[in-house]
Phi, psi and omega in degrees: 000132182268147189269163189280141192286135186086004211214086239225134206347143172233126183274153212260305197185161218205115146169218210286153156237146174234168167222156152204171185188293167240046173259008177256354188296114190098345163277135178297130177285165202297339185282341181096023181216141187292136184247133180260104188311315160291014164287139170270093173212181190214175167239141173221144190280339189211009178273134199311150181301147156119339208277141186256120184258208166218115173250146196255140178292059217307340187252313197267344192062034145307130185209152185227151162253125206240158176222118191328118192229351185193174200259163191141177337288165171256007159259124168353139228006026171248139215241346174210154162215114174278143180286216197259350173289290197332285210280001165265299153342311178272329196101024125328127159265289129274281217217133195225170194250142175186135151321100169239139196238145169283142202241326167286000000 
């Protein structure tokens, strides 16, 4: 996504990213909506639903824009967990070091 002239990113957070997917596929998410696995969409612990971030791969500088649909992750150091399109998207395998930056 390109940034806008003059106007210039604000990173959000900063740490571990995780995924998941399908053993949550078809349960309802924390927004009240089905979570799809084949979504570009996350979890986050306290940012409002709906909100679309962009998240950047701190190794590959890979980046993606994803929208907050449930709450999460619950381990300990980690600041987001994408579903499994999101983290096929970035290039993830497991656990990725990453940027969030607001994308609104």
């Amino acid at each position: 996504m390109p940034q806008r002239p003059g106007k210039p990113e604000r990173a959000l957070q900063q740490g571990l990213a995780s995924w998941y997917g399908p053993g949550f596929h078809g349960r309802k998410t924390a927004s009240g909506e089905r979570f799809d696995q084949n979504a570009l969409t996350a979890a986050h612990r306290s940012l409002p639903f709906g909100t679309k971030v962009k998240v950047v791969d701190q190794k590959s500088g890979r980046a993606i824009v994803v929208r907050i649909n449930d709450r999460g992750p619950f381990k300990h150091g980690r600041v987001i967990d994408l579903s499994k399109a999101s983290a096929e998207a970035l290039g993830m395998g497991g656990l990725a070091r990453v940027q969030i930056v607001s994308a609104e």
